[in-house]
C-alpha positions, 0 to 999 in steps of 0.5 A: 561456457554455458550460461545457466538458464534464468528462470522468473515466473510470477502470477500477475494478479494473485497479489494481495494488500492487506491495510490496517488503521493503527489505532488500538481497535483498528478503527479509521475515523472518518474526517469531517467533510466525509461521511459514510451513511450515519458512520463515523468510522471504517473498521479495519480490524485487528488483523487488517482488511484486503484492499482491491483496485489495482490496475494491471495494465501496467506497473501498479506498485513500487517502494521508493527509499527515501535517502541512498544507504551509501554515498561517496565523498570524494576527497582532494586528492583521490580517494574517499569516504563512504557514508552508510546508513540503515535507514528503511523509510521511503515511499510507495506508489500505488496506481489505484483505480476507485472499484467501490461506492461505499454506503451505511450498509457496506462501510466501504466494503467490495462484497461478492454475490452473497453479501460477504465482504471480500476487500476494501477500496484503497482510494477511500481508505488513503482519503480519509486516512489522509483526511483523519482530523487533527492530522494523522498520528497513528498510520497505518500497517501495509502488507504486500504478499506474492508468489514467485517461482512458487515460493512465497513473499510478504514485506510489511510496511510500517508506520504508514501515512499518506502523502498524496491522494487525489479527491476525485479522477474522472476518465470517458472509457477508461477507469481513471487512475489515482496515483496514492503516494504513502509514506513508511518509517520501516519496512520488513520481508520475510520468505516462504517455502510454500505461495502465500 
């Protein structure tokens, strides 16, 4: 019998992460110790921001769940019981590289050659979302599209806060990668007909 052919064909690159701060105004206030100019604040907006600085050299984004949705007692005997839950909450790792120097005028914006903001720095916005004074008590709402097999895919993260960021990484000849680890309640998928 022949076995059918597996098709798998991905556009490595054409990813995008959006990040909103969940504030009312989705405004992300910046912590003492950081400072932006005279700004006391990042704007994500409403409707969130692209965020850029992905390494493609290798893996740079995976979702972790927290606790298996299903594990087996085993009972004296032989048999068992199997224990299920739904729970959605886990962690993402995202490996990052810094790409942008923010400043008063471009409030951490990465702007193109006519002065148009076209992402954010994830590294800055994990800092001081991470940072936020008092301890974060909002998150944050991450959202991963991609196209496969010309089809699309977007998973929503919700409730996101961050677990791990690194002040600062140097490397010589090479971008140094910063490993930011988040932490999600929920997330959901919803698939596309056409790429998103």
């Amino acid at each position: 019998m022949a076995q059918p052919i597996i098709r798998g064909i991905q556009a490595v690159g054409s990813v995008s992460i959006n990040y909103k701060y969940n504030s009312d105004d989705g405004k992300l206030p910046l912590p003492p110790g950081i400072t932006i100019g005279g700004l006391t604040e990042i704007d994500t907006g409403t409707a969130g921001v692209e965020v850029a600085g992905f390494r493609l050299d290798g893996e740079f984004l995976r979702a972790t769940q927290q606790i298996a949705s299903s594990v087996v007692v085993p009972l004296l005997g032989g048999g068992g019981v199997a224990l299920t839950n739904n729970n959605r909450s886990g962690s993402l790792t995202i490996a990052s590289s810094r790409v942008s120097s923010p400043n008063v005028n471009d409030n951490a914006k990465m702007l193109d050659l006519a002065g148009n903001a076209v992402a954010y720095d994830l590294v800055l916005l994990a800092q001081c979302q991470q940072a936020v004074a008092g301890g974060d008590s909002v998150g944050a709402t991450i959202t991963v599209k991609f196209n496969f097999n010309g089809k699309g895919t977007e998973i929503v993260f919700h409730y996101c806060t961050i677990a791990n960021v690194a002040p600062v990484a140097l490397a010589g000849n090479d971008v140094a990668n910063y490993a930011v680890t988040i932490n999600y309640l929920n997330w959901s998928v919803s698939f596309k007909d056409a790429p998103v």
